[in-house]
MDAnalysis code that builds the backbone (N, CA, C; Angstrom):
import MDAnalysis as mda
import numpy as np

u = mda.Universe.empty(456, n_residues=152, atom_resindex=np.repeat(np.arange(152), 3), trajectory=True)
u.add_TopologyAttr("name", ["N", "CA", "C"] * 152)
u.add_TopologyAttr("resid", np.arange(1, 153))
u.add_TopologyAttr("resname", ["UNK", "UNK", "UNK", "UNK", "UNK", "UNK", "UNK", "UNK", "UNK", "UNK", "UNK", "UNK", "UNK", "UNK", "UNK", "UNK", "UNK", "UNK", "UNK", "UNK", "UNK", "UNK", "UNK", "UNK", "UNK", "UNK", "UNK", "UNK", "UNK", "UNK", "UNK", "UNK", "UNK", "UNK", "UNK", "UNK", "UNK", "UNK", "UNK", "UNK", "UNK", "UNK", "UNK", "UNK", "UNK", "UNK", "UNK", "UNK", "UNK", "UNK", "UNK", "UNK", "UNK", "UNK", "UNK", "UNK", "UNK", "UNK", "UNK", "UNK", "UNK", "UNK", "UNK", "UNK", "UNK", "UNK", "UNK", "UNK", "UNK", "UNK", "UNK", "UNK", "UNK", "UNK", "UNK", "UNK", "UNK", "UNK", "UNK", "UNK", "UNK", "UNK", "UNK", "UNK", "UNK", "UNK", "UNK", "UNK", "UNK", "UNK", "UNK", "UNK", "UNK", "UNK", "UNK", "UNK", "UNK", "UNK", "UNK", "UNK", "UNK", "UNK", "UNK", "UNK", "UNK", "UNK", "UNK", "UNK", "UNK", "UNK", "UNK", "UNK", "UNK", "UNK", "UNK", "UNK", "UNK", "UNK", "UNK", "UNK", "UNK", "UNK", "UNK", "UNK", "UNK", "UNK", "UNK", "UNK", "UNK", "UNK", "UNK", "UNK", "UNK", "UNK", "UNK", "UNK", "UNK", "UNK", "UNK", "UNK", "UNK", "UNK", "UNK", "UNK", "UNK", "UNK", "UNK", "UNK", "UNK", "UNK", "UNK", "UNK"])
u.atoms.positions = np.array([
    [2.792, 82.621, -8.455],
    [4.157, 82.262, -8.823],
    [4.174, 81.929, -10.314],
    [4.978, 82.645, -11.140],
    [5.098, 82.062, -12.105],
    [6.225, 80.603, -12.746],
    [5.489, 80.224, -12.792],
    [6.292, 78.964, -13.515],
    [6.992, 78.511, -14.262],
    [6.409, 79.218, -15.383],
    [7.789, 79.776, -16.143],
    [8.803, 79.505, -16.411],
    [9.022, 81.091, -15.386],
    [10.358, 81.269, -15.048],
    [11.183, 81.098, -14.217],
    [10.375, 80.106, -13.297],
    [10.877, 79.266, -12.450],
    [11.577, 77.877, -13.239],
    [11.179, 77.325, -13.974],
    [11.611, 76.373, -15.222],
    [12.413, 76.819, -15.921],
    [12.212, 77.660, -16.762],
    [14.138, 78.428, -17.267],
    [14.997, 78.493, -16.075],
    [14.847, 79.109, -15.193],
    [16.098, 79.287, -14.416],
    [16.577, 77.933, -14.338],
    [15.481, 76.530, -13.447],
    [16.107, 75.412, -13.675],
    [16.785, 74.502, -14.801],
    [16.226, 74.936, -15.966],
    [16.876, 74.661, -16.908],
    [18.465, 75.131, -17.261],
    [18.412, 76.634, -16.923],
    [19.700, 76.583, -17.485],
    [20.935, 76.345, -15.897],
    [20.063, 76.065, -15.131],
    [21.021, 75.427, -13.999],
    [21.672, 73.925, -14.473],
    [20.740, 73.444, -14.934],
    [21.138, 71.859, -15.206],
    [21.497, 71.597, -16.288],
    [21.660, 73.152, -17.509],
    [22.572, 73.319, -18.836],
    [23.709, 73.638, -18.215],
    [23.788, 74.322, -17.255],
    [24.994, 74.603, -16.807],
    [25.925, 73.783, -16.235],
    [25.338, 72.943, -15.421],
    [25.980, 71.829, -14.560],
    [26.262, 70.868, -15.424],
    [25.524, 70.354, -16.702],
    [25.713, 69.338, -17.862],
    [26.874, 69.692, -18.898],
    [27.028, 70.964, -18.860],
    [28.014, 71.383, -19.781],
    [29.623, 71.852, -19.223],
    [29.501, 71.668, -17.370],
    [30.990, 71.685, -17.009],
    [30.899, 70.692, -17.101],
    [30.128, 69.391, -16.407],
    [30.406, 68.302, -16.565],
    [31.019, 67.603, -18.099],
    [30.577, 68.057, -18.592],
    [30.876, 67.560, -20.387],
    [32.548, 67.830, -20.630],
    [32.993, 69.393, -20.382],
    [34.085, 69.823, -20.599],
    [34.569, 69.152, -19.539],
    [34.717, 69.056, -18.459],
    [35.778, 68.262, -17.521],
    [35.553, 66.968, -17.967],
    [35.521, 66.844, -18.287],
    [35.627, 64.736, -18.640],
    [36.068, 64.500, -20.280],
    [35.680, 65.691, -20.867],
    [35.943, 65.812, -22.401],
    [37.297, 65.815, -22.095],
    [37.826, 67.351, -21.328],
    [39.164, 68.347, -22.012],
    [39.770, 68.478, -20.704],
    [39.505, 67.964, -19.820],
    [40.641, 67.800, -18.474],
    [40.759, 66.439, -17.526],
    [40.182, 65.582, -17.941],
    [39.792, 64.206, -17.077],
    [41.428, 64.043, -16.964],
    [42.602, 64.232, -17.817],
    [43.934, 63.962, -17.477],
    [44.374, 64.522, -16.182],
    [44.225, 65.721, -16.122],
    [44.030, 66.620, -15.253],
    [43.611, 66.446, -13.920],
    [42.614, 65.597, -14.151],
    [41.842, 65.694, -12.868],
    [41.955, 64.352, -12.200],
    [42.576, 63.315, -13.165],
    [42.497, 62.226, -12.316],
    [44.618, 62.164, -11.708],
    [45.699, 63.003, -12.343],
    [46.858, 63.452, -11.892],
    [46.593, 63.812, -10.439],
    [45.399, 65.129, -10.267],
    [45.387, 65.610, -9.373],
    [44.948, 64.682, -7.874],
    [44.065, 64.002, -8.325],
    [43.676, 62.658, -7.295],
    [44.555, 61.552, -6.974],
    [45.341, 61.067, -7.793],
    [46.633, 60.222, -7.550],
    [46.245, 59.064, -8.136],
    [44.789, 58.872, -8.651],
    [45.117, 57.646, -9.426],
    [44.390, 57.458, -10.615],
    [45.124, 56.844, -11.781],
    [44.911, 56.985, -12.984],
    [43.603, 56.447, -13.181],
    [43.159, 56.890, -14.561],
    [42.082, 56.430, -15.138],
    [41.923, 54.965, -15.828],
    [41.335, 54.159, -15.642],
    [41.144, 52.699, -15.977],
    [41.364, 52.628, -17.358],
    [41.559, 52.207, -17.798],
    [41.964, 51.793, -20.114],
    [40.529, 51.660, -20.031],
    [39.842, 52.396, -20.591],
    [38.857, 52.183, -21.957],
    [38.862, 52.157, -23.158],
    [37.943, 51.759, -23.967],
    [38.121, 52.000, -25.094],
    [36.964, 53.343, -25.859],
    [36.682, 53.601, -24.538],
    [35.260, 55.094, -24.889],
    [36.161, 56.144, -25.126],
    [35.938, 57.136, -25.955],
    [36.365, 58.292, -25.859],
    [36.551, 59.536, -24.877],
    [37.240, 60.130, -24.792],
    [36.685, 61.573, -23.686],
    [35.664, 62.130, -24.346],
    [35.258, 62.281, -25.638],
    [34.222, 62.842, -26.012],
    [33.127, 62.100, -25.706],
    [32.690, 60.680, -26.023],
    [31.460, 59.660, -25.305],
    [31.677, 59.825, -23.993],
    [32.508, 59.676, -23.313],
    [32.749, 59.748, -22.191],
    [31.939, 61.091, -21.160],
    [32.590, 62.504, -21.437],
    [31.333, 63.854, -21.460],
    [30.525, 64.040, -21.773],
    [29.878, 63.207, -23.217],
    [28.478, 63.201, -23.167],
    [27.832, 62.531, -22.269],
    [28.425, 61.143, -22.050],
    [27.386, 60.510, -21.341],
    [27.437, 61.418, -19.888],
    [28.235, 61.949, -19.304],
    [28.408, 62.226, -18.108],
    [27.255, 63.350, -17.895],
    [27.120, 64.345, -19.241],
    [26.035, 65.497, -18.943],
    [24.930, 64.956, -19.390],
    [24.719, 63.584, -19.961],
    [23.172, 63.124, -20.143],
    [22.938, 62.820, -18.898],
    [23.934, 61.805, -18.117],
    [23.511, 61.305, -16.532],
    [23.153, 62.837, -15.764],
    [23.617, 63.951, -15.704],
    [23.582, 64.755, -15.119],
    [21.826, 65.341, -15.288],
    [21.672, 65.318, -16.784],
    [20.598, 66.028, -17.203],
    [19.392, 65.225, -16.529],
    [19.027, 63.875, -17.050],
    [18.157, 62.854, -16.536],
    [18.471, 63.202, -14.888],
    [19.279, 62.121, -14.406],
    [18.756, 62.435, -13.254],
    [18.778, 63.903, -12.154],
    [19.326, 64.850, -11.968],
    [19.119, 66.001, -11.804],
    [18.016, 66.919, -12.316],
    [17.699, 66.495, -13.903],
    [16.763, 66.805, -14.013],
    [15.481, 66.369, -13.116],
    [15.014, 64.553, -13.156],
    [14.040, 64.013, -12.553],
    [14.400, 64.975, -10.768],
    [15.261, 64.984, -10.002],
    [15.266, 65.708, -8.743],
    [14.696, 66.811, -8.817],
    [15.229, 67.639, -9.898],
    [14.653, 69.256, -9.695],
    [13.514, 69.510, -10.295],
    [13.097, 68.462, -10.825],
    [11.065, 68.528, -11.340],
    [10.444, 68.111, -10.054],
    [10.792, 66.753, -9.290],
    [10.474, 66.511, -8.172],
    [9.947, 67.420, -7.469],
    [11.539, 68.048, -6.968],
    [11.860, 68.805, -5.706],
    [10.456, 70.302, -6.281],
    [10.160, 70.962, -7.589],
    [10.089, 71.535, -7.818],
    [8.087, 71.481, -7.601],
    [7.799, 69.929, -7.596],
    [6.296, 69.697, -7.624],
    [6.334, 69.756, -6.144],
    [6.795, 69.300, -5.248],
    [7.339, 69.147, -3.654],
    [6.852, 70.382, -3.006],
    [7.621, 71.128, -3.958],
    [7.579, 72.955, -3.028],
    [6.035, 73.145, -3.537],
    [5.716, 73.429, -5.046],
    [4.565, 73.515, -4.876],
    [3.165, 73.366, -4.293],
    [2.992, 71.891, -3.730],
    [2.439, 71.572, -3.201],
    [2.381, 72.019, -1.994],
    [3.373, 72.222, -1.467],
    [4.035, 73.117, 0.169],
    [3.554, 74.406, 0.158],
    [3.373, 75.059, -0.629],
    [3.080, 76.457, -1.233],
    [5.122, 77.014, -0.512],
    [5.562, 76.078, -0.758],
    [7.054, 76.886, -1.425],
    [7.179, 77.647, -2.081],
    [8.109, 78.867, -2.415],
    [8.718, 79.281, -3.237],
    [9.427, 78.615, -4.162],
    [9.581, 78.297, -5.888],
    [10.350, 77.534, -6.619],
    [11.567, 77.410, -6.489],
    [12.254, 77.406, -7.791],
    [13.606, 77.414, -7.908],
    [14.320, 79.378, -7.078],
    [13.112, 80.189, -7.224],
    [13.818, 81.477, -6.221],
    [12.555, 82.541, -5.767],
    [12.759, 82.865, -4.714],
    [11.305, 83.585, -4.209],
    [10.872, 85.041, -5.449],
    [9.926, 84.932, -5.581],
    [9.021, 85.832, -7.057],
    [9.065, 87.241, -6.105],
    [8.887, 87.634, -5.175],
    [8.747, 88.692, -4.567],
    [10.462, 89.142, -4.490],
    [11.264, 88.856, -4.561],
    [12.427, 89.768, -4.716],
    [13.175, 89.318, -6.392],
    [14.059, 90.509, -5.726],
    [14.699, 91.004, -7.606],
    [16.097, 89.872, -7.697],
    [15.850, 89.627, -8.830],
    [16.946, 88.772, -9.458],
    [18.467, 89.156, -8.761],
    [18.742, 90.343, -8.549],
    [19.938, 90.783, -8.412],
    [19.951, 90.315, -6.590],
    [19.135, 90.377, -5.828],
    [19.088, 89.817, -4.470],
    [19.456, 88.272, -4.489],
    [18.838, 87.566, -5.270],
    [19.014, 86.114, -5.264],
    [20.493, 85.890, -5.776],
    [20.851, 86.601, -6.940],
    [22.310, 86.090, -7.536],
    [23.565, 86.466, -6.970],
    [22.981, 88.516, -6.936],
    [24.742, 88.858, -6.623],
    [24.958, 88.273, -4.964],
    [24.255, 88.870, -4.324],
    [24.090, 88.794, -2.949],
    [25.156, 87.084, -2.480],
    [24.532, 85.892, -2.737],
    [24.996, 85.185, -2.872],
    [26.354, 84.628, -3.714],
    [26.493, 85.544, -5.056],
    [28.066, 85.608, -5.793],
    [29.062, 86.122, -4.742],
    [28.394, 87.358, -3.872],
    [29.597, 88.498, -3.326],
    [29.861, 87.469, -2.166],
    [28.421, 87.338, -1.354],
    [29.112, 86.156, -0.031],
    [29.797, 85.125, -0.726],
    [30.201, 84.342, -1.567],
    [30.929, 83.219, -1.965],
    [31.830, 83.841, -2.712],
    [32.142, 84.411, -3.323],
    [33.576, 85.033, -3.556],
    [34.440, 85.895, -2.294],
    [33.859, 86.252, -1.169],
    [34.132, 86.753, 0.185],
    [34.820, 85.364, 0.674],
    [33.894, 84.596, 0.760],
    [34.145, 83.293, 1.546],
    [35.522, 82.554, 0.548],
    [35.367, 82.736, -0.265],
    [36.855, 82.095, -1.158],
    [38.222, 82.687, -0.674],
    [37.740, 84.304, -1.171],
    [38.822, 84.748, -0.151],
    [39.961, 84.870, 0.974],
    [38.741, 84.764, 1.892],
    [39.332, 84.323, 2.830],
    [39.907, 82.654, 3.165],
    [39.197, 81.589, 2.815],
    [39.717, 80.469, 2.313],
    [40.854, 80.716, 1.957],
    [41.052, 81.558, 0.658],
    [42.612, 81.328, 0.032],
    [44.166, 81.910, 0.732],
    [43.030, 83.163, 2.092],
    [44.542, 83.627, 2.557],
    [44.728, 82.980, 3.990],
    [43.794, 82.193, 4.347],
    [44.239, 81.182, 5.455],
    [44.699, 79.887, 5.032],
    [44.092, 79.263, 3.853],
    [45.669, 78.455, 3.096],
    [46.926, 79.114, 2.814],
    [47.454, 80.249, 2.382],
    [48.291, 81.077, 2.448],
    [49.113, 80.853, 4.063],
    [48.455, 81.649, 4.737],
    [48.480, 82.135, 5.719],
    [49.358, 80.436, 6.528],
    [48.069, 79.648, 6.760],
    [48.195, 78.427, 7.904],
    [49.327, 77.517, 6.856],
    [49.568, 77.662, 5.726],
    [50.816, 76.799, 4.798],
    [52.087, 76.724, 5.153],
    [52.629, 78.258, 5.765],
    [53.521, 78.467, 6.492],
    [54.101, 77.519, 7.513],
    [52.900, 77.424, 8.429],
    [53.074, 76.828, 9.874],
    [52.727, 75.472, 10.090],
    [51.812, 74.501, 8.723],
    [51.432, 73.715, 9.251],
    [52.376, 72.229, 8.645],
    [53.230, 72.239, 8.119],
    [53.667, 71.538, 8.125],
    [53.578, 70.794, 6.587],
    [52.720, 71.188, 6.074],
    [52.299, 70.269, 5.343],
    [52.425, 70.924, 3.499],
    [52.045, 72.229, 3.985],
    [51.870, 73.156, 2.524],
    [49.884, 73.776, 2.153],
    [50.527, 74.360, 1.028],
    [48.535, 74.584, 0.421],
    [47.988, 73.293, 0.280],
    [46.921, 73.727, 0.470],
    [45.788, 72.454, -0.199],
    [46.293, 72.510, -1.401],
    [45.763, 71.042, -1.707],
    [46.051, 70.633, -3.210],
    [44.706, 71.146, -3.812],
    [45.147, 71.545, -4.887],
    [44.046, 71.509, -5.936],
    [44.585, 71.841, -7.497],
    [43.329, 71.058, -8.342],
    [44.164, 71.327, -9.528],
    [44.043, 72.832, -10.240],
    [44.439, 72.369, -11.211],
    [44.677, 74.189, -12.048],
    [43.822, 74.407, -12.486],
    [44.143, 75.898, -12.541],
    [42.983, 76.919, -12.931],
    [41.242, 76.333, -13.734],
    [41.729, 75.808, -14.904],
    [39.813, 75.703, -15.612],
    [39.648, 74.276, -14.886],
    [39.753, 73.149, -14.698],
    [39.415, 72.410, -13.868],
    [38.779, 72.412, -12.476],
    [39.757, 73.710, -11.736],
    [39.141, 73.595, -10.553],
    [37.961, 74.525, -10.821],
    [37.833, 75.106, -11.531],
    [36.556, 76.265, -11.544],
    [35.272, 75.589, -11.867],
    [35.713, 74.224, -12.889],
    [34.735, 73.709, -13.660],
    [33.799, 72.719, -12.371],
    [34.896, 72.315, -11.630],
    [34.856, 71.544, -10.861],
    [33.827, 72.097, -9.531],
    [34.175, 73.424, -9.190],
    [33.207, 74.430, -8.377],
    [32.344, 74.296, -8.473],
    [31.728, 75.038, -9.801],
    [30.506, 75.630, -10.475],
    [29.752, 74.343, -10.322],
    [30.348, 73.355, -11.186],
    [29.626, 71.963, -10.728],
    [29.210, 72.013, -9.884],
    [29.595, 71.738, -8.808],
    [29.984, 71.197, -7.124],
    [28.418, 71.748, -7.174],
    [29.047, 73.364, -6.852],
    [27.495, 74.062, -6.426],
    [26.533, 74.390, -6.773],
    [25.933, 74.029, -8.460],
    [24.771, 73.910, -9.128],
    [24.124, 72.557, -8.510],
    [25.313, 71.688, -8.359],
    [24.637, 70.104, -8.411],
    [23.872, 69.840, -6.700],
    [24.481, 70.616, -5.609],
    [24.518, 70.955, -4.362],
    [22.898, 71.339, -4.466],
    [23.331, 72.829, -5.168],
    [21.671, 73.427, -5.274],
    [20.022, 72.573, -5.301],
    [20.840, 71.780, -6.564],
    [19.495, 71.350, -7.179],
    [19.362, 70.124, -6.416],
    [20.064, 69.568, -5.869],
    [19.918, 67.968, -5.125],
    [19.386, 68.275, -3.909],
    [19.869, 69.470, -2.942],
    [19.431, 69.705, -2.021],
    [18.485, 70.611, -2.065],
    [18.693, 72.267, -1.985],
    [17.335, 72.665, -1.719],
    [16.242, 72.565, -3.125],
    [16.728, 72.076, -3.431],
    [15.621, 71.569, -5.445],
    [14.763, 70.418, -4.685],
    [15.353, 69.327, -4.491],
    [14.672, 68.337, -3.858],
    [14.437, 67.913, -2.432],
    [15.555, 67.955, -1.559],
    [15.515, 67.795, 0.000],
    [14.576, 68.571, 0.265],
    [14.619, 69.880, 0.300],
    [14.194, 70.614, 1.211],
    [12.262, 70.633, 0.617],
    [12.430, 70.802, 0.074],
    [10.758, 69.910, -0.839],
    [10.362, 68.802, -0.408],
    [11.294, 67.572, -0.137],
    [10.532, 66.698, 0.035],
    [10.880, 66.830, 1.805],
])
């Protein structure tokens, strides 16, 4: 197994997850706390201190999980951050196409059940928020769970 490139990939997972985190708290925290119903407390920190600190917390500890999780598997004779015997394009698209499938359909049975249920669509906020908010979700998912759970 190379190691490597098992370490870049985690790296730029937890650049990735550090840097929505940064922009949602920087350039939509208005946004996002409207969408929840209740306002943000008076500080006197910036949204800019504010996103940094949020993708340093992200980096540290996510980082410390996915070094963990990452010595865990080794020791297991796991596979790393993605099995070395298949091609990049198996691990990424494969998993892009099932989760953009699965959105899909999500979005036309909110459609669909909005009609009848009384209530309307799910809430969610707009467009770059909720995306930022995703991508998050499921980098941070990744690396907390099968990065570390499933390791330890």
């Amino acid at each position: 197994m190379n190691n490597r490139k098992q370490l870049i990939v985690l790296s730029i997972m937890l650049v990735v997850y550090a840097l929505c985190a940064f922009l949602s708290y920087t350039f939509f925290m208005d946004q996002l706390t409207a969408f929840a119903g209740a306002p943000m407390p008076e500080t006197k920190i910036s949204p800019l201190v504010f996103g940094l600190a949020n993708a340093g917390i992200i980096i540290v500890v996510y980082g410390l999980l996915a070094v963990a999780g990452f010595w865990f598997a080794g020791q297991l004779g796991f596979p790393g951050i993605f099995s070395e015997g298949g091609n990049w394009r198996g691990w990424f698209f494969v998993p892009l196409a099932l989760g953009a499938v699965c959105g899909v359909v999500l979005i036309a049975g909110d459609l669909l059940f909005a009609q009848i249920n009384g209530y309307g669509r799910f809430p969610q906020p707009a467009f770059p928020a909720s995306f930022l908010a995703s991508l998050s979700a499921g980098i941070g998912e990744e690396i907390a769970f099968r990065g570390f759970v499933l390791g330890l």
